[in-house]
C-alpha positions in Angstrom: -23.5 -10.4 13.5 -21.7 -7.7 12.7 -23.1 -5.7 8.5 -19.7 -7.2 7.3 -19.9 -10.8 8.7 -23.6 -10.8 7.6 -22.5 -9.4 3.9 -20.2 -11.8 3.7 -22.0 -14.8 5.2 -24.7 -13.8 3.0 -21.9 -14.2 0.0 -19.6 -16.1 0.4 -21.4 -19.1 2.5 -25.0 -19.3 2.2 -24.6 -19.8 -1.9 -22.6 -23.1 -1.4 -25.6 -24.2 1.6 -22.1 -23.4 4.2 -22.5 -22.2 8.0 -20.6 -20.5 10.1 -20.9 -23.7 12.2 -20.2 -26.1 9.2 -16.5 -24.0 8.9 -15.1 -25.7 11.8 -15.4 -29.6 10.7 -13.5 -28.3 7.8 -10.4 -26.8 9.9 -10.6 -30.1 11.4 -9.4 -31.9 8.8 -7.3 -29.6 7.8 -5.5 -30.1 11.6 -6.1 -33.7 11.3 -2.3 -34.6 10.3 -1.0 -32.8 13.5 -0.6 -29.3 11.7 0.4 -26.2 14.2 -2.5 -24.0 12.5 -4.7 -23.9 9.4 -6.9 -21.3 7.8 -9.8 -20.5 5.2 -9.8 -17.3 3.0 -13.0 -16.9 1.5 -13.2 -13.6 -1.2 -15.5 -12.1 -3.7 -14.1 -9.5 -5.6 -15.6 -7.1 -8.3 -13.4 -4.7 -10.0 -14.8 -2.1 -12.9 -12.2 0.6 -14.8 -12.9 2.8 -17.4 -9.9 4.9 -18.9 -10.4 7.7 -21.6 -8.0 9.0 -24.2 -8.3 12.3 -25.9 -11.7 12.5 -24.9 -12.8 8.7 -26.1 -13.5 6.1 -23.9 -10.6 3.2 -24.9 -11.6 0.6 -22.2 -13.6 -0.3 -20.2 -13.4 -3.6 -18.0 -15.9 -5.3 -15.3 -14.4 -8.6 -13.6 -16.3 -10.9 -10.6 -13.6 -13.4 -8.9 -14.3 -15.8 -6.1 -12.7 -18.4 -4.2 -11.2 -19.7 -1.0 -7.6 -20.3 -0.1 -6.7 -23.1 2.6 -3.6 -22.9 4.4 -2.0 -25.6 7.0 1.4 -24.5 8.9 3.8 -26.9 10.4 6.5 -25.6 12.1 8.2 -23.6 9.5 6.5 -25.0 6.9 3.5 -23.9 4.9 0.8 -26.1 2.7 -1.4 -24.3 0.4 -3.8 -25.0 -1.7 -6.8 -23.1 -3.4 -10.2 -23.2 -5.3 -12.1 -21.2 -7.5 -15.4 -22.5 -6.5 -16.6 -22.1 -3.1 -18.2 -26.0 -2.7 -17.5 -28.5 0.4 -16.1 -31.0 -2.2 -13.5 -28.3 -3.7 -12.8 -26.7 -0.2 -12.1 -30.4 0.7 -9.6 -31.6 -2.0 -7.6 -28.2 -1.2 -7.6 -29.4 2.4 -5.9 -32.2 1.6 -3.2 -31.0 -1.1 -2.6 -28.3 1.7 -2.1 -30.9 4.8 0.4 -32.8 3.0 2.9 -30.5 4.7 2.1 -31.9 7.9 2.0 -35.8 6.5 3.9 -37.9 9.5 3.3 -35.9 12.3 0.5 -38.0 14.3 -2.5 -37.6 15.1 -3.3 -33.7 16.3 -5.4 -34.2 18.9 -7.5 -30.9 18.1 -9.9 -29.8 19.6 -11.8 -27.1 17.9 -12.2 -23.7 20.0 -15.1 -21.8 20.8 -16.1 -20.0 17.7 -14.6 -16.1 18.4 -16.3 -13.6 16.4 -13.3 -10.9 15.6 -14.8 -7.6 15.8 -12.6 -5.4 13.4 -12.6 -1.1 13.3 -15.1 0.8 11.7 -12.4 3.1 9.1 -14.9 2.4 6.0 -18.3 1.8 5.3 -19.3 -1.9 4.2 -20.5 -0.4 0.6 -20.3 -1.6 -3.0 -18.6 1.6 -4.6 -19.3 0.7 -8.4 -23.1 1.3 -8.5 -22.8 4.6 -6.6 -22.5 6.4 -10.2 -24.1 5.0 -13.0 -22.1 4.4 -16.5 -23.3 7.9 -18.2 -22.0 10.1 -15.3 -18.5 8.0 -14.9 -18.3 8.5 -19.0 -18.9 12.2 -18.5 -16.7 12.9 -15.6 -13.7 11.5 -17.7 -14.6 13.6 -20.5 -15.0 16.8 -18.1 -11.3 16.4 -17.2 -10.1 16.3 -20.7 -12.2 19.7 -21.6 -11.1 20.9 -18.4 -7.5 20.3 -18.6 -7.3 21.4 -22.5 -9.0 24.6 -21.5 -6.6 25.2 -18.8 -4.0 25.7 -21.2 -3.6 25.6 -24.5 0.0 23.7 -24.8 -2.0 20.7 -24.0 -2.2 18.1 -26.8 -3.2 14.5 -24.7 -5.7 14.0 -21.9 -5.5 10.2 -20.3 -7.6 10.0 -17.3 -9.3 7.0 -15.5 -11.4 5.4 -13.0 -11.5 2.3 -11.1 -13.7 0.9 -8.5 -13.2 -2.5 -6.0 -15.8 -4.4 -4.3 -13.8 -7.2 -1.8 -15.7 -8.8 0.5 -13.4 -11.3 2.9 -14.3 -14.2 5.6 -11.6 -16.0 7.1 -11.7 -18.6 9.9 -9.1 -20.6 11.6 -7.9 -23.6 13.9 -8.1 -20.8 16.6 -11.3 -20.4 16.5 -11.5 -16.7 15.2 -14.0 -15.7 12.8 -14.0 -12.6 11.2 -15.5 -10.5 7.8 -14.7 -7.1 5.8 -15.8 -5.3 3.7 -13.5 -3.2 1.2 -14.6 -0.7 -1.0 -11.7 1.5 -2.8 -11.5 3.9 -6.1 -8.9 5.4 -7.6 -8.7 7.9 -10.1 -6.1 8.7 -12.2 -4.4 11.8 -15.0 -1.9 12.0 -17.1 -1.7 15.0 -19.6 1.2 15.8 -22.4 2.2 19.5 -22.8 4.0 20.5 -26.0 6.1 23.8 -26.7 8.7 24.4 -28.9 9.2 20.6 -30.1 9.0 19.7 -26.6 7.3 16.9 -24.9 6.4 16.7 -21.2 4.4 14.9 -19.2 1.8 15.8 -15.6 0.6 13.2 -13.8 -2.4 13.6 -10.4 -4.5 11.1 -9.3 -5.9 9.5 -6.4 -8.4 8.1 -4.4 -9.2 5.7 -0.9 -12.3 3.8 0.7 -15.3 5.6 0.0 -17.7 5.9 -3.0 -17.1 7.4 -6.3 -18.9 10.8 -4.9 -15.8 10.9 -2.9 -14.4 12.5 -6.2 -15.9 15.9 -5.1 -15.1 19.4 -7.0 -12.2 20.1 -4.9 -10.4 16.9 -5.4 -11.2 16.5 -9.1 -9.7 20.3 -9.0 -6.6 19.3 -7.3 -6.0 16.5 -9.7 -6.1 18.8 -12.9 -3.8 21.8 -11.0 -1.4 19.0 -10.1 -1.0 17.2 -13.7 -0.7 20.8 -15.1 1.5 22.1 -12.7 3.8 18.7 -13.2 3.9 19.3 -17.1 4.6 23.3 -17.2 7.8 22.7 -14.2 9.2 19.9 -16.6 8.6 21.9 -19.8 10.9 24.9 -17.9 13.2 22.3 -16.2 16.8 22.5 -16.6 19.5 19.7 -16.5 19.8 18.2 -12.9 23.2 19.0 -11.2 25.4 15.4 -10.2 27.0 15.1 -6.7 26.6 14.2 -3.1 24.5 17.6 -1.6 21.9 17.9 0.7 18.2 17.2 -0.6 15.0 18.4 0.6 12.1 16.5 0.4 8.7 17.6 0.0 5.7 16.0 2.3 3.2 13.3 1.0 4.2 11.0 -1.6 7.9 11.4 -1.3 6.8 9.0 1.8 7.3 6.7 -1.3 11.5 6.3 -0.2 10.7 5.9 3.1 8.1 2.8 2.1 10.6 1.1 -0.2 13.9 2.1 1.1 13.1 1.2 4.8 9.7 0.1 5.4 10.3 -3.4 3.8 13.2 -4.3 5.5 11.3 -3.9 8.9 8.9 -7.2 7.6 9.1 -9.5 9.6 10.0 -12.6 7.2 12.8 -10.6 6.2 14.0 -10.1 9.8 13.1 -14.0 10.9 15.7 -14.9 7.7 17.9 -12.5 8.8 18.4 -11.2 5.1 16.8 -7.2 6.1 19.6 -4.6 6.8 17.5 -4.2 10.5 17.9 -7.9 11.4 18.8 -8.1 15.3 18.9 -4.5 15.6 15.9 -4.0 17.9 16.7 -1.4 20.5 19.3 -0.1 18.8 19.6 3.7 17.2 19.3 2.5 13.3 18.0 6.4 13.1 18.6 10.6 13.6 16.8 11.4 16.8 13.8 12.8 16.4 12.8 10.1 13.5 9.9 8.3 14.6 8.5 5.7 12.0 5.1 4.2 12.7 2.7 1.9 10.3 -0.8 2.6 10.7 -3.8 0.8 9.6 -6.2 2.4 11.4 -6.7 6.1 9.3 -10.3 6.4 8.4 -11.1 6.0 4.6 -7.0 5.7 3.8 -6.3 3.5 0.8 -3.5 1.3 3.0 -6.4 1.1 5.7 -8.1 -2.2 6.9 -10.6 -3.3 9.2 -8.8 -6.4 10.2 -5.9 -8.0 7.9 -6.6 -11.0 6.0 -5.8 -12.9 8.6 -8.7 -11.9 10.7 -6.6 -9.9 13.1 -7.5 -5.7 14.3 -5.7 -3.0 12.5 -2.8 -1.5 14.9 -0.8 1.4 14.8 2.7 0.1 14.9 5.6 2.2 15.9 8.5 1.1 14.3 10.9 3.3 15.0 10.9 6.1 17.7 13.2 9.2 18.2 15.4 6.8 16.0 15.4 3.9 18.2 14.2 0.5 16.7 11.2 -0.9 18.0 9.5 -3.3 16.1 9.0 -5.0 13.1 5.7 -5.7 11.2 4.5 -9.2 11.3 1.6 -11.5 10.5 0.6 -15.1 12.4 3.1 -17.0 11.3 6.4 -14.8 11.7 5.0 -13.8 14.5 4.8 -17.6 16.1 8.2 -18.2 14.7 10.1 -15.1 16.4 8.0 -15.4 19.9 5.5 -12.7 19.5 2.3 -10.9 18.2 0.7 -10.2 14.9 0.8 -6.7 14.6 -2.2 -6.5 12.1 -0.4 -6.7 9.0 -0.8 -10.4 7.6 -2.0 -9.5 3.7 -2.4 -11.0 0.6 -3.6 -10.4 -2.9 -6.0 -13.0 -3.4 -7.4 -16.3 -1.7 -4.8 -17.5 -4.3 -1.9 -16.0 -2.7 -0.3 -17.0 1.2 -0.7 -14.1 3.6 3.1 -12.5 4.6 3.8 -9.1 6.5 2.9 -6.5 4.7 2.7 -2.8 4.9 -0.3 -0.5 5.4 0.0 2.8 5.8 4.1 4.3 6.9 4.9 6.9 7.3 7.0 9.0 9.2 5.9 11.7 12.4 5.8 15.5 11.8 8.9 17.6 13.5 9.4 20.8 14.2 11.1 23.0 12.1 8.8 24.9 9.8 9.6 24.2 6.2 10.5 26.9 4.9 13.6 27.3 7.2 14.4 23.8 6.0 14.8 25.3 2.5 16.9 28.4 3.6 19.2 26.2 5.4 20.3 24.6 1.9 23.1 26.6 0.2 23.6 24.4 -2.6 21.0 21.1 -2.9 17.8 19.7 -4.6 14.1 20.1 -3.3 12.3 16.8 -4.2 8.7 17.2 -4.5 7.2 13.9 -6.3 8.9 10.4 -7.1 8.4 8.3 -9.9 9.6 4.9 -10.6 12.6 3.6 -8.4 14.7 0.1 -7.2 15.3 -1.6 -3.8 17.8 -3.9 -2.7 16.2 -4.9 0.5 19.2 -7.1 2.3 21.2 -3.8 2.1 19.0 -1.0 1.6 20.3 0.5 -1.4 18.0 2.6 -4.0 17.7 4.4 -6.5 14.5 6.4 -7.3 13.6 8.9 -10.3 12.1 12.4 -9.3 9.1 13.9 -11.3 9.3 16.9 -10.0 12.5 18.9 -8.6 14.1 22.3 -8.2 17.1 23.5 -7.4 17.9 25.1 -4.2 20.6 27.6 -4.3 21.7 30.2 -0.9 18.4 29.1 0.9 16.3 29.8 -2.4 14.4 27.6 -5.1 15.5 28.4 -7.9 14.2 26.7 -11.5 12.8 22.9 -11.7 15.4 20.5 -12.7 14.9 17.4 -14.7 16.3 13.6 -15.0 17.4 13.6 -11.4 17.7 10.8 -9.4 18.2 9.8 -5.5 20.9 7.2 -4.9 21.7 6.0 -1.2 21.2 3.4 1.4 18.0 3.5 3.5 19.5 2.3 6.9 22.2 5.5 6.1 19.8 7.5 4.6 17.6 7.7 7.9 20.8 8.4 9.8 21.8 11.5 7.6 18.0 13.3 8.1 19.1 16.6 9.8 15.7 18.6 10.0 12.1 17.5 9.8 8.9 19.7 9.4 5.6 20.1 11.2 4.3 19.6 8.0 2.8 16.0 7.7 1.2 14.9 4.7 -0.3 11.3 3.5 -0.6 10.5 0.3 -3.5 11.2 -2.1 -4.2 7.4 -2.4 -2.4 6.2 -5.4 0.1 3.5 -3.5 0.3 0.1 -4.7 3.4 -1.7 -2.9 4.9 -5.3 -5.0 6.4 -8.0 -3.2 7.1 -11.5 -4.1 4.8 -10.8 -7.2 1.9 -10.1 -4.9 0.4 -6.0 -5.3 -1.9 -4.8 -2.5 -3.1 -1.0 -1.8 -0.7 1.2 0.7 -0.6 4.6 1.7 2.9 6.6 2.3 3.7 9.8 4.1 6.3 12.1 5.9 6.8 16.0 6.5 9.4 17.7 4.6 12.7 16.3 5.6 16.8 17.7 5.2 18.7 14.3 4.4 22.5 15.5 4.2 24.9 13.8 1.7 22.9 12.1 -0.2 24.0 11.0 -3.8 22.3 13.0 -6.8 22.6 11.4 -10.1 22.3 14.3 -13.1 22.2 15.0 -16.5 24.1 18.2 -16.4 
């Protein structure tokens, strides 16, 4: 068996006096009412946070859940059900609230497979990252960053930093016979600092994080995080009014990947596609881009905070190019979607919990580096605004539209950055907006690991990322 599988036979199964081998009588009743496919989603999860205010410790939370999730699919429809105890009787009554879906179908006539083992990637070590400090040190780390970022400069009056830690271990079998396990550590650190001067509030925010151990929080990330939140509130406390029009806009590598993600990245799911509600619907093989765009979902970076061994549907991590040199090429789908349109999973069936259904979900998108160097991307802007980190922002994904905030900005006037601007906002369409990108730099970046992507009211981890990008008339909404 593979560390995860044995991890999380060890438990999620051997607790309850459940065998790999004593699984499969349970899918069999779950198929028993002719169903097309069923499923069991077995988690443990341990989260720990601590967050610190002007140098106090405020909170501080631990939190173990478990349970199992049992889902039965019958042509388009889905039965679910779900228990918080992990017991043969519980597991059973959810099997049979679950089946109802299939009621009057027959007799299935299934025969359970040969048990398949699915042997996922190796982006993340099988760990537990919440005992990899101990309390005292994780206390004193959050009180180094306040000292550290009130030291930095004196206009500082409020320190908020804090640090989580996940322990998710997952089994899932199915009527297919696959069996598979992961492990999932992640951390996530986070700052936010107020700078005052003359009467004036503003406010730096850093943070990040991925799959690895709290020691991943080395010097020189820890250092990052303080430059970043300082840097954040000093450009707003200078910032002028934002300028209002249509102009060209710049935007910087990393996190503005953010746009991309909502705008865009959404409305290539593949529920949205099979409903035909996603601006992309039936548009496969056809330019819905610039040329030289190329789009791509990937679940496979080592350590990344989108990243998975296998999806929660036991299926391998892919790299899935969605669109290339602005030509459509796929969509992201899980099981199901991908049984109803005639195709593959690509990897990318998630959920939150065993109490949520899996749907296609995102991982890590982003798009591919160019060529143009970035700072000829600038000097080609006569009169525009050079985006360098998002905030909070809407999505209308049947048509694309959006509108997102910017925490940081300048503007760009003859091919030069001139002064930070503040209380812009981006306002386009994301099918458009990926027509309109006019330059793209060799400069990729990824996030720093702070993504966490909402849909139908379930939240899961993602990464984001693109080089800098020209987009040309693009709406700005300003205060000045």
């Amino acid at each position: 068996m593979t560390d995860a599988l044995s991890i999380a036979t060890a438990r999620l199964l051997t607790p309850s006096n459940l065998t790999h081998a004593s699984l499969a009588p349970l899918i069999g009743e779950a198929m028993h009412s002719g169903a097309d496919f069923a499923d069991l989603y077995f988690e443990y999860r341990v989260i720990e946070s601590w967050a610190l205010e002007d140098g106090i410790v405020k909170s501080g939370n631990y939190a173990v859940d478990t349970g199992v999730g049992v889902r039965v699919i019958s042509g388009e429809k889905t039965g679910f059900a779900y228990s918080d105890e992990i017991a043969t009787p519980s597991i059973q009554d959810a099997i049979m609230a679950a089946r109802a879906v299939s009621q009057g179908r027959g007799a299935s006539g299934y025969v359970p497979p040969t048990q398949k083992i699915s042997q996922g990637r190796a982006l993340y070590a099988a760990l537990n990252p919440i005992p990899t400090m101990d309390d005292a040190a994780k206390v004193a780390l959050l009180q180094s960053l306040d000292k550290r970022c009130r030291a930095a400069d004196p206009r500082v009056t409020q320190v908020m930093a804090s640090i989580a830690a996940e322990y998710l271990v997952v089994l899932v079998t199915n009527s297919e016979g696959t069996l598979a396990a992961d492990v999932r550590p992640l951390t996530r650190m986070g700052l936010q600092i107020v700078m005052e001067e003359n009467g004036r509030k503003e406010t730096g925010r850093a943070g990040g994080g991925g799959r690895f151990e709290l020691s991943g929080f080395d010097e020189s990330r820890i250092q990052k995080f303080i430059e970043d939140a300082l840097r954040g509130a000093r450009v707003n406390l200078e910032a002028k009014p934002a300028p209002a029009g249509v102009m060209p806009v710049v935007l910087g590598p990393g996190w503005p990947g953010i746009l991309l993600h909502e705008a865009i990245g959404h409305g290539l799911e593949g529920d949205f596609n099979r409903k035909e509600t996603s601006a992309f619907a039936g548009k496969i093989g056809q330019r819905v881009a610039s040329k030289g765009v190329t789009v791509v979902d990937d679940g496979t970076l080592p350590g990344r905070r989108g990243s998975l061994n296998l999806d929660d549907e036991g299926a391998v991590s892919q790299n899935t190019v969605l669109i290339e040199d602005g030509i459509l090429k796929g969509y992201l789908q899980d099981s199901h979607n991908a049984r109803l349109m005639k195709t593959k999973s690509t990897g990318n069936g998630r959920r939150e919990s065993y109490a949520a259904l899996p749907m296609p979900r995102m991982t890590n998108t982003y798009m591919l580096a160019g060529k143009d160097d970035p700072a000829e991307i600038i000097a080609s802007v006569k009169d525009g605004i050079y985006a360098v980190n998002f905030g909070g922002g809407q999505v209308d994904i049947t048509n694309g539209k959006f509108t997102f905030s910017m925490d940081e900005a300048y503007r760009i006037e003859n091919g030069k950055i001139t002064y930070p601007v503040k209380g812009a906002t981006l306002i386009g369409n994301g099918p458009d907006a990926l027509t309109r990108v006019s330059m793209i730099g060799n400069d990729l970046g990824i996030d720093g690991g702070i993504g966490v992507c909402g849909k139908d009211g379930q939240s899961v981890p993602v990464g984001v990322g693109q080089p800098t990008l020209r987009i040309d008339g693009i709406t700005v909404g300003g205060t000045g």
